[in-house]
C-alpha positions as CSV (number, residue, x, y, z in Angstrom):
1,X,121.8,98.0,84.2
2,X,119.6,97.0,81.5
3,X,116.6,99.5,81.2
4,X,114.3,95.8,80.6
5,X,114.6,92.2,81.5
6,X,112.2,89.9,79.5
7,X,111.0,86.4,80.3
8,X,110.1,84.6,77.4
9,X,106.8,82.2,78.0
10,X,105.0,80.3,75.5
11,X,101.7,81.8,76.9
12,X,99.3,84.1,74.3
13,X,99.6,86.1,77.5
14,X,102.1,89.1,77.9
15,X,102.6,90.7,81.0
16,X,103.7,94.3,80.9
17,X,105.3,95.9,84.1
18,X,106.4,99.6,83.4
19,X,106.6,101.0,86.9
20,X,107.8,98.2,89.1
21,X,111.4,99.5,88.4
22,X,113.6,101.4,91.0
23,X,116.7,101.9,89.0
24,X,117.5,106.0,89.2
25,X,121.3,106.4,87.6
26,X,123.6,108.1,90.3
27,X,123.6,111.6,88.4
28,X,120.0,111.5,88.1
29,X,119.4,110.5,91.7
30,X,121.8,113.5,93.0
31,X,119.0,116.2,91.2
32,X,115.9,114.6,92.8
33,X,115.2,116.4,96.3
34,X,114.5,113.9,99.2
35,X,110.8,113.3,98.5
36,X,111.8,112.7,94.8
37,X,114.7,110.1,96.0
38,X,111.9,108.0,98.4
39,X,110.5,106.8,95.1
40,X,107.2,106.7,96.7
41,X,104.9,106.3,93.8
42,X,106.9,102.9,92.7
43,X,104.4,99.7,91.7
44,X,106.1,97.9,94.8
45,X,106.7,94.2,94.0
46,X,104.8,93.8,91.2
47,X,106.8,91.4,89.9
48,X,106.8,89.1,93.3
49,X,103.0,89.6,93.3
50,X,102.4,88.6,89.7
51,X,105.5,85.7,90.0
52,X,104.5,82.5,88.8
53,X,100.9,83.1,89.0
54,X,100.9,80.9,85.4
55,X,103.1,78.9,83.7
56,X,104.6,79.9,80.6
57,X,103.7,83.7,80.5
58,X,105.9,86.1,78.6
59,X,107.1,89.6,81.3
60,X,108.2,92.4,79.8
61,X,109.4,94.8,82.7
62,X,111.2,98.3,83.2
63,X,114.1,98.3,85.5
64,X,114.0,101.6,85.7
65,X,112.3,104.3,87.9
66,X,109.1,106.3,86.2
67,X,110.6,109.4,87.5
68,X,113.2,109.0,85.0
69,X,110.8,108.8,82.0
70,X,107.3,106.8,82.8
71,X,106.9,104.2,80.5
72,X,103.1,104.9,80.0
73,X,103.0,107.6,78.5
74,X,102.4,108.9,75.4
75,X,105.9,110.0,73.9
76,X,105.0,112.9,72.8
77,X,103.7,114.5,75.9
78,X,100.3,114.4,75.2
79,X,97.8,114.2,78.1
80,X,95.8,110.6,78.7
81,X,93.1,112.2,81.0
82,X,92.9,115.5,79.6
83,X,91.7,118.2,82.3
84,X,92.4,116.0,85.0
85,X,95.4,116.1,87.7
86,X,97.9,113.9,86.2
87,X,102.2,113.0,86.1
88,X,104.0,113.8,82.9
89,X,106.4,111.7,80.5
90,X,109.5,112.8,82.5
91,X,107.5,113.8,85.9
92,X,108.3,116.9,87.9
93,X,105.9,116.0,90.2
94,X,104.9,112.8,92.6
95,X,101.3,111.8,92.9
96,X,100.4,114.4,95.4
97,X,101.3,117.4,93.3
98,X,105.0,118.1,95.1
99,X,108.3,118.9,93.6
100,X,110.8,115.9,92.8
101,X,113.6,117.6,91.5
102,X,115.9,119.7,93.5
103,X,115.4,123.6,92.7
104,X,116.6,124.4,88.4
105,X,117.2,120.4,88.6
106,X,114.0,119.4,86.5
107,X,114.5,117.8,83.1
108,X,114.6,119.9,79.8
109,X,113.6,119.5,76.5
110,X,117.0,117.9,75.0
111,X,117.2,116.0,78.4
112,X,113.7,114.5,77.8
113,X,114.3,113.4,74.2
114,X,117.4,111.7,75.4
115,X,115.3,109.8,78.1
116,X,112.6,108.9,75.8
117,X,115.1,107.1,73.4
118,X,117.0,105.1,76.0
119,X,114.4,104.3,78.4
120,X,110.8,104.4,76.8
121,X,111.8,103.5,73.4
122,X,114.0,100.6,74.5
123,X,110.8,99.1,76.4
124,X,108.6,99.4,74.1
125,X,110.8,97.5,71.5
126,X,110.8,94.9,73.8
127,X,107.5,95.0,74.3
128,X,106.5,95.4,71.0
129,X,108.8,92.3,69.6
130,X,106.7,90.3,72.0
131,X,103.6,91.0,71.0
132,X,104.9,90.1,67.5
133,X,106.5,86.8,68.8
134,X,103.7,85.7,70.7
135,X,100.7,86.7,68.0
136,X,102.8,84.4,65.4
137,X,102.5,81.7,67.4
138,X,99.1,81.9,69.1
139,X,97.4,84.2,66.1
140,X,96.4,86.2,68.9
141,X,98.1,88.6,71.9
142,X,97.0,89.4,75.3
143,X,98.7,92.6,76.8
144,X,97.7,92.5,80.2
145,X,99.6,95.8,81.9
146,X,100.3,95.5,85.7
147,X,99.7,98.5,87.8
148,X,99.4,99.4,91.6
149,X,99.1,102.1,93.2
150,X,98.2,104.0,97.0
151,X,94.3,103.6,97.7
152,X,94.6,107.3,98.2
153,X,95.9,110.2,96.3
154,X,93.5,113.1,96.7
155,X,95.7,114.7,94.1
156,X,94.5,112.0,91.3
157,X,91.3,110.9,92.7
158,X,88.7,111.6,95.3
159,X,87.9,109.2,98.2
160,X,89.3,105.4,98.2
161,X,90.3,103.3,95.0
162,X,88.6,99.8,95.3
163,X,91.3,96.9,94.9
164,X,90.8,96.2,91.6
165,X,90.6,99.2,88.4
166,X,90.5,97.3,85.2
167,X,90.7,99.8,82.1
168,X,90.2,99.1,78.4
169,X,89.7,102.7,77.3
170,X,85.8,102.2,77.4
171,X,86.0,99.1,75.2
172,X,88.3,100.2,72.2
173,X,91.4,98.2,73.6
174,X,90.3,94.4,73.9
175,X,86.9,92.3,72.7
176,X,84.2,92.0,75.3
177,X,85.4,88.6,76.1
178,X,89.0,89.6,77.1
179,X,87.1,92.4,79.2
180,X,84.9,89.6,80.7
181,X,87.7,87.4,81.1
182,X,89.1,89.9,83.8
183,X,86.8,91.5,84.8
184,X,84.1,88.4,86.3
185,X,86.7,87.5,88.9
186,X,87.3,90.5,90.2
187,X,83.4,91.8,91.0
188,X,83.1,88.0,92.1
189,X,85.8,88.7,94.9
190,X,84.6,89.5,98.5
191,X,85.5,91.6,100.0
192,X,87.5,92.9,97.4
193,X,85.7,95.3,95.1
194,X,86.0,96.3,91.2
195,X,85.5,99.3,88.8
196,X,85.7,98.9,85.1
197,X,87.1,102.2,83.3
198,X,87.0,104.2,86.1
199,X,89.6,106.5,87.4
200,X,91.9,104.3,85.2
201,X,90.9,103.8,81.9
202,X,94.2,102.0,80.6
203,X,97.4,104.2,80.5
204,X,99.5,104.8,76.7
205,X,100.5,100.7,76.6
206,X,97.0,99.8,76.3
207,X,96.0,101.7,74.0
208,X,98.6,102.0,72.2
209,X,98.9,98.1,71.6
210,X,95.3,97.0,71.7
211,X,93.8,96.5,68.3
212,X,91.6,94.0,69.1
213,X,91.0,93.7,65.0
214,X,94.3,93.1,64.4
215,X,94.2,90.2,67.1
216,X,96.0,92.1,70.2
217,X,94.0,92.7,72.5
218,X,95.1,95.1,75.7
219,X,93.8,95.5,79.2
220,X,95.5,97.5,82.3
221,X,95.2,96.0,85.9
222,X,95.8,99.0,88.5
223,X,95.9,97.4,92.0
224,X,95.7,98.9,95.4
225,X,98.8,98.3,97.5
226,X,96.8,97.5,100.7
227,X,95.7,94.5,99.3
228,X,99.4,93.4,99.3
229,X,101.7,95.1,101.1
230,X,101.9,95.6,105.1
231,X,101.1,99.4,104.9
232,X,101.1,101.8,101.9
233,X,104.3,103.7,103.4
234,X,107.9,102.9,103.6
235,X,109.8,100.8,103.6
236,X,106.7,99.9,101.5
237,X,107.3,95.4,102.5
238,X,106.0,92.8,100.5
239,X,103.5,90.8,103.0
240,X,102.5,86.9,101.7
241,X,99.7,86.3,103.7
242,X,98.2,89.7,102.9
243,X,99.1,89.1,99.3
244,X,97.5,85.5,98.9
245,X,93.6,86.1,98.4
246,X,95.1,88.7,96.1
247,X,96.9,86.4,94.1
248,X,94.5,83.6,93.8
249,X,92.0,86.0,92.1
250,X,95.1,87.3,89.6
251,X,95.8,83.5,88.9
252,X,92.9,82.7,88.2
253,X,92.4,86.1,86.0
254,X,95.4,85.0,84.1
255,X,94.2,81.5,83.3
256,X,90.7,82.4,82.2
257,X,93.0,84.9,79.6
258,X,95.2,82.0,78.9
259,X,92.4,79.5,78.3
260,X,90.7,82.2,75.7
261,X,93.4,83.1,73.5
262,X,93.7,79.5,73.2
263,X,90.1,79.0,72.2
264,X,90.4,80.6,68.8
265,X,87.5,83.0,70.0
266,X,89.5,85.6,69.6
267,X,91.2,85.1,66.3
268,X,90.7,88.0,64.0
């Protein structure tokens, strides 16, 4: 299987989805214990949620699982919330704190370099030639990073994650604009709620990619999976008319993106 499948769009939009994949490779699999092999902390239908929300926008996503390298990390290791509770590159944990791996199973060193130039290299090439592809085009590139997640993980987080947490590393990763752009629908939304760089302040792809000067601009979407799914538990199903309200606001998030790359107000 190919570790990324990428749909081409003529949108200044670019939809990244790191963790939506479920692909474990059969030796890997055989090393994960039985909560590592429920691949529990899997964005669930990302894709389906995010399908055809607006014409012409570019996807770049992983088809493989974060427990085989995470995607949004930093490649060197290095901590994004440093001092808080938190998965690794190559994770050795789930989102509550347990074991993964089967007993002397966990990735090493060599293991993890191997990973990191199969897996997270190869997405972020993709990625990467995207953001180059589109920005020719448009002047300007929108990394919007797809995310859901549990509402609760007392591990990462205390008490319940609203719907929507919209992160731009406290302003460095996109212009106000692109922030707004996202940001207005979702604290317009009732009876969905909002937080701005809160628990989630964008993961290693958006900041990483946003350089707002340079005329990419980044911004991470983390989602709570009640707001689309039938229960946050397996076998973790897709559920429409749950999903819809959801979906409307994300279209119309997407367009107002769309619509102002388009402008030129964002043109370095």
């Amino acid at each position: 299987m190919m570790p990324v499948v990428v749909k081409q769009g003529d949108s200044p939009v670019i939809l990244g989805m790191p963790h939506g994949g479920t692909h474990v490779p059969d030796a890997l699999m055989a090393r994960l214990n039985d909560r590592g092999r429920a691949l529990s902390d899997t964005d669930w239908h990302i894709a389906q949620l995010y399908h055809e929300l607006l014409p012409g926008i570019t996807t770049v996503e992983a088809t493989f699982h974060r427990y085989v390298i995470d995607a949004n990390r930093d490649p060197a290791g290095a901590s994004l919330y440093p001092g808080a509770n938190t998965t690794s590159l190559c994770p050795t944990t789930d989102f509550d704190g347990l074991k993964i791996w089967a007993e002397g199973q966990e990735p090493g060193a060599d293991e993890i370099t191997a990973r990191r130039a199969q897996y997270h290299a190869t997405y972020h090439a993709a990625l990467a030639a995207e953001v180059e592809r589109v920005k020719a085009r448009h002047g300007v590139a929108i990394v919007y990073d797809c995310h859901s997640i549990r509402s609760t993980i007392p591990f990462l987080f205390p008490g319940l994650l609203p719907v929507f947490s919209i992160g731009t590393n406290d302003g460095q990763t996109c212009a106000a604009q692109v922030s707004d752009a996202v940001s207005a629908p979702c604290f317009a939304a009732k009876p969905f709620d909002a937080v701005l760089n809160g628990r989630f302040k964008g993961g290693w792809t958006t900041r990483h990619y946003g350089q707002p000067e340079t005329g990419v601009h980044a911004i991470q979407m983390e989602l709570v999976q009640r707001a689309y799914l039938a229960a946050e538990a397996a076998p973790w199903t897709y559920a429409p008319q749950i999903a819809a309200p959801l979906r409307a606001v994300l279209a119309k998030i997407l367009q107002s993106l769309d619509t102002l790359a388009r402008s030129g107000a964002l043109t370095p």
